[in-house]
MARTORLUM-74125 format. One record per residue (C-alpha): residue in one letter; x, y, z. Coordinates in steps of 0.001 Angstrom, whole numbers, padded with zeros to 6 digits, always signed. Each point is the difference from the previous one (the first is absolute). Example, Ala and Ser with C-alpha at 12.3 -4.5 7.8 and 13.67 -1.06 7.14 Angstrom:
REM MARTORLUM-74125
a+012300-004500+007800 s+001370+003440-000660 
REM end
This chain:
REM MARTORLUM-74125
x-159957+075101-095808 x+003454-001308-001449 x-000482-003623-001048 x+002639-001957+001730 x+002774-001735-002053 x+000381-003519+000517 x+003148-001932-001233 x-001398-002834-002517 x+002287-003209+000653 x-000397+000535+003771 x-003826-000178-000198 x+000486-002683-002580 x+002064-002251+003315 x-002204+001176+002411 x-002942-001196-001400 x+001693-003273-000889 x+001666-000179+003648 x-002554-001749+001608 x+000112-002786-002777 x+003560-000239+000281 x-000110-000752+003247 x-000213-003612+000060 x+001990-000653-002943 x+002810+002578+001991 x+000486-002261+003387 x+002042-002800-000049 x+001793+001084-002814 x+003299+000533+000108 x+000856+001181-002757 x-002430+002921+000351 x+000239+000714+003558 x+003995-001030+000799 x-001014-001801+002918 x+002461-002498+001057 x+002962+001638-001517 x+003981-001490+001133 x+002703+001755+000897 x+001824+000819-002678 x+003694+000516-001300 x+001712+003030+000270 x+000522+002210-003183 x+003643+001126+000861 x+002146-001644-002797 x-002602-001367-002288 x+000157+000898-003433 x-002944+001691-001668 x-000746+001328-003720 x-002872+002314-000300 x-001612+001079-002719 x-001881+003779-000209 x+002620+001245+002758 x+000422+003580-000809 x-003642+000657+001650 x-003081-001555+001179 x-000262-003216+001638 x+003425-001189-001396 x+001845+003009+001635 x-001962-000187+002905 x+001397-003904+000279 x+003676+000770-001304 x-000014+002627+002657 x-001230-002225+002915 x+002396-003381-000684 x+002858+001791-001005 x+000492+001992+003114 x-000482-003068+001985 x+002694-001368-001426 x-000898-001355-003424 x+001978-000048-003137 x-002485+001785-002168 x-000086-000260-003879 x-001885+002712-001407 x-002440-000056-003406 x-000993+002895-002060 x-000120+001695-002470 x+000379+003481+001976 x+004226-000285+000233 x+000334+003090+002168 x-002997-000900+002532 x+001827-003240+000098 x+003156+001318+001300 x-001814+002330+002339 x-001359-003145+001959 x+003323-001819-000420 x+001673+002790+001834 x-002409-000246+002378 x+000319-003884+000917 x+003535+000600+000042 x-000276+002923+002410 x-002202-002712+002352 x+002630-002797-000303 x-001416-001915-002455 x+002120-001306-003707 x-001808+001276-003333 x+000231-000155-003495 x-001909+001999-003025 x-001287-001461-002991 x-001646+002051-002141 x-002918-002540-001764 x-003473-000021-002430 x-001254-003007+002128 x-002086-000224-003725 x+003455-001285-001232 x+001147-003425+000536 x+003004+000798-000580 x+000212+002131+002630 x-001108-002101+002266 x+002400-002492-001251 x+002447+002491+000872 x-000967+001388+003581 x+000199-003769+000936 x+003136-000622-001023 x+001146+003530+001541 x-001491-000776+003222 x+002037-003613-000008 x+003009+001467-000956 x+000012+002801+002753 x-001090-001775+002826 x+000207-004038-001388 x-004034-000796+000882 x-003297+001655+000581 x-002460-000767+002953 x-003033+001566-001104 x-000894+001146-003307 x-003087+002926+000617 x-001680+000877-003755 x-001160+003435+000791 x-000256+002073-003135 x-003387+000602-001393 x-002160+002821-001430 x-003884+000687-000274 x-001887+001668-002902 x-003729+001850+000940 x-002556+000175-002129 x-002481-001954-002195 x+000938-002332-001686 x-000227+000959-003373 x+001187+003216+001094 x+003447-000950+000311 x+002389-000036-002779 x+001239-003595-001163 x+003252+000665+000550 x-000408+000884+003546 x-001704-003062+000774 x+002577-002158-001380 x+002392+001704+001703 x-001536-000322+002994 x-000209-003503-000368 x+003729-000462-000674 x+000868+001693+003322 x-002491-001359+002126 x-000030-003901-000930 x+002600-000606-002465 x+002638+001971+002583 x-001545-002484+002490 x+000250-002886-002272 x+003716+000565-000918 x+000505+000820+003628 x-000891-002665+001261 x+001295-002245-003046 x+003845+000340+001083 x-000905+000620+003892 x-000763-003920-000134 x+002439-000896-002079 x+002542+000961+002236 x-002116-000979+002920 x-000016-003610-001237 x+003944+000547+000119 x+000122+001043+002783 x-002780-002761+001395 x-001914+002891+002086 x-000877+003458-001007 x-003074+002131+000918 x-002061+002216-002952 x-002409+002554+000539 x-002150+001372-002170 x-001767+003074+000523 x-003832+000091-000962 x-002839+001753+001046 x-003744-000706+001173 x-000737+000863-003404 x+001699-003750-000381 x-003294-001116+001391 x-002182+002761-000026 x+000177+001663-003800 x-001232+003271+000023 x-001810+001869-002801 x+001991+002809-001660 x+003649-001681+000781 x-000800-002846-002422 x+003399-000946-001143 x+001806+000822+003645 x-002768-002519+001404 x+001153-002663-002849 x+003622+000590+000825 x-000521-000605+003590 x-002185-002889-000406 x+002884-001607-002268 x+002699+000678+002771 x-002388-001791+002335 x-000768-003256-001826 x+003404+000140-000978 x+000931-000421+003688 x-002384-003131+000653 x+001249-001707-003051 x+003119+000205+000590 x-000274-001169+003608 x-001193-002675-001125 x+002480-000814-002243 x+002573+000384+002912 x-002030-002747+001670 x-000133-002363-002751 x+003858+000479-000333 x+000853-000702+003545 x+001314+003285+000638 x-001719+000874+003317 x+002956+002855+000974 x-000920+002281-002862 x-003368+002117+000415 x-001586+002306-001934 x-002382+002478+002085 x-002388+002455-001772 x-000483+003345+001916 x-003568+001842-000753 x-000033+003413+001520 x-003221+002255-000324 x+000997+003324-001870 x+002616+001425+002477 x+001210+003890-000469 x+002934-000737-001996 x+001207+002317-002995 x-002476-002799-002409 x-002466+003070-000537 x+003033+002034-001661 x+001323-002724-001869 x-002832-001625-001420 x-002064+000612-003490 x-003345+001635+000324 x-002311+000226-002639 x-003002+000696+002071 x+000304+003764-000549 x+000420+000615+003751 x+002251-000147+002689 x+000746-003318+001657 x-001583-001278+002968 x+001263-002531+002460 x-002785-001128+002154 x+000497+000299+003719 x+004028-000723-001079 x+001546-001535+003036 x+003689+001183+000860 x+002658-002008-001546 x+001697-001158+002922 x-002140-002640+001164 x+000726-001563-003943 x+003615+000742+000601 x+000000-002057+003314 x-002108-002661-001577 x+002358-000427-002570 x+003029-000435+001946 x-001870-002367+002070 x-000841-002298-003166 x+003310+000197-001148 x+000811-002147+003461 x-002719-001600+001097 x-001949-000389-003411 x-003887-001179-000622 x-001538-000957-003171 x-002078+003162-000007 x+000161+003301+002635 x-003010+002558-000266 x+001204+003369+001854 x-002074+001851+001953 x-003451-000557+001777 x-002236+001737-003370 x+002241-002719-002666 x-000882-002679+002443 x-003563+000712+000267 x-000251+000356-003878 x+002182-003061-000845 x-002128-002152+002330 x-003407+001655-000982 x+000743+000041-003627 x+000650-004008+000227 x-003388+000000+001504 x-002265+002185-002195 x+002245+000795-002439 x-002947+001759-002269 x-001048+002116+003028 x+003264+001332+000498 x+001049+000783-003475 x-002942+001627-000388 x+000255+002194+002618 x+003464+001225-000054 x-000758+000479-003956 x-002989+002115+001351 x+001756+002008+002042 x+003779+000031-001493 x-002310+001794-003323 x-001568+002639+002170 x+003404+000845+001489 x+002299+000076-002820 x-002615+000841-002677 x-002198+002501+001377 x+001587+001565+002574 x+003940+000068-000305 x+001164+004030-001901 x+001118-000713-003383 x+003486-000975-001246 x+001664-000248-003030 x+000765-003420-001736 x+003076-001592+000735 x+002358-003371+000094 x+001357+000981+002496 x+003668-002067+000571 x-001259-002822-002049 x+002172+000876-003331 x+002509+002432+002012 x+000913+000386+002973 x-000897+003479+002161 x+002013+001917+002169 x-003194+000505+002422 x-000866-002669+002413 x+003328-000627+002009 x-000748-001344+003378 x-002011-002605+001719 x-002693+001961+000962 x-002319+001380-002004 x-001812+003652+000091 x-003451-001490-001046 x-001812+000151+002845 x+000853+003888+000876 x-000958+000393-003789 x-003439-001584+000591 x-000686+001872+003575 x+000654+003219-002411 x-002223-001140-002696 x-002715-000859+002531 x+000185+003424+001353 x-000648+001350-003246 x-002978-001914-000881 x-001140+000979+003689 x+000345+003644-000711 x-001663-000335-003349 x-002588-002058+001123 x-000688+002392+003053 x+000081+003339-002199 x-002882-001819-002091 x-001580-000517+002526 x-000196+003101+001225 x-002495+001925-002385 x-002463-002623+000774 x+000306-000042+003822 x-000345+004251-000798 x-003748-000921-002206 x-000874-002033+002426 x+000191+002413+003010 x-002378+002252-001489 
REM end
């Protein structure tokens, strides 16, 4: 009989669900009860970095047909003008700036681009980041520092001259786009889980500051998605010697909307999705259960039963020409892969069934 395949991180929130469930009501940050009408995009002025696919597309795409004028990040020049033409197309104003959000001086520079063009920005959405898969030890030095420079120091610059001209401006709204791994760390995606935890205590300082200064019209909202089917798998390192898995990956639509929606109507912290609730909320509970089990389970998934791969770092150093949209392929990739291990597992099988018949 074929052993059914389970996705890890989705047992992982169901079995903390019914611990969450306390910690879940009433909250509004977790559950978006109580949310205001909200301003209308058409006109506001966004920068976006990671826009030529992903979540940053997917958001560049959705404000700038509405209306927006859209300043796009990347380092991917040609993807950027393919999603410029495209907000243009809709009705919406954009502008390409090709950036290594690891470079301050880049950032330095898309600011000042996106002031010159269209004389403020609205919402600031730091988007760009990368994973790496693997042990620990597993991975190359380099790639973790790399890692590190895209994921939090692109947020930390970022954010760094968002405020600054926010504070100019005297309102402003920057968000900052996490993960549940900001709360939830998960075994084998050590460094990605220490990147995202820095974006989201970044965030809650620096609210904080913004209260202590008086300036109650700038926000800074951290987004934490579970893993959505975005091109991530294709663009990340992996140094687990197998292919990448994405457990249970939601779409990335529901992200994209949430995003949007933070960049008018922003909260301190947004978990997207019923499973990132449940494991945000249970993992504040039992947080040893929790990691345990999604390390557990994550293993056995990406270990043991993922087909081999090569090594790579993926875009980290370079950037790749695969990966170009805002959705991903991974979950048609996985259904395949499952249907191999089914047919293996059932030819197996089958001599034994044969013995024992006779």
């Amino acid at each position: 009989m074929q052993r059914p395949t389970h996705h890890p991180l989705a047992l992982a929130a169901a079995v903390l669900l019914p611990l969450a469930a306390a910690a879940i009501l009433g909250r509004r940050a977790m559950t978006g009860a109580g949310r205001r009408v909200v301003p209308g995009i058409s006109g506001r002025t966004y920068v976006i970095t990671g826009a030529s696919s992903g979540f940053g597309r997917g958001v560049a795409l959705h404000v700038g047909v509405r209306g927006a004028n859209v300043v796009l990040a990347a380092r991917r020049t040609e993807l950027l003008e393919e999603v410029a033409a495209e907000i243009r197309a809709g009705g919406g104003r954009a502008l390409v700036v090709t950036t290594d959000v690891s470079r301050p001086e880049d950032m330095e520079q898309l600011e000042a681009a996106a002031i010159e063009h269209f004389g403020r920005i609205d919402a600031w959405i730091n988007d760009a980041g990368l994973g790496a898969i693997g042990h620990f030890w597993d991975i190359p030095l380099a790639d973790h520092g790399r890692l590190v420079n895209i994921n939090l120091n692109g947020v930390i610059y970022g954010s760094h001259v968002a405020l600054r001209r926010f504070r100019t401006q005297g309102e402003g709204t920057l968000v900052n786009v996490g993960s549940i791994e900001s709360e939830v760390p998960l075994a084998l995606h050590a460094s990605y889980a220490a990147s995202k935890a820095g974006i989201l205590h970044l965030g809650r300082a620096l609210n904080e500051e913004l209260r202590l200064a008086g300036l109650d019209r700038v926000k800074v909202a951290t987004v934490m998605p579970w893993g959505a089917d975005t091109p991530f798998d294709v663009h990340a390192a992996n140094h687990s010697g197998r292919t990448p898995q994405l457990i249970s990956p939601d779409g990335p639509s529901e992200v994209v909307e949430a995003i949007v929606r933070m960049s008018l109507d922003p909260q301190a912290e947004l978990a997207v999705g019923w499973k990132a609730k449940g494991a945000y909320a249970g993992h504040r509970l039992m947080p040893d259960l929790g990691g345990r089990v999604a390390a557990n389970l994550f293993n056995r998934a990406q270990m043991k039963e993922a087909p081999p791969a090569p090594a790579t770092s993926g875009a980290l150093h370079e950037p790749v020409d695969s990966g170009r949209t805002v959705e991903g392929t991974v979950r048609e990739r996985m259904r395949r892969e499952e249907a191999t291990r089914g047919h293996i597992d059932t030819s197996l099988q089958a001599p034994q069934q044969g013995l024992q018949a006779h």
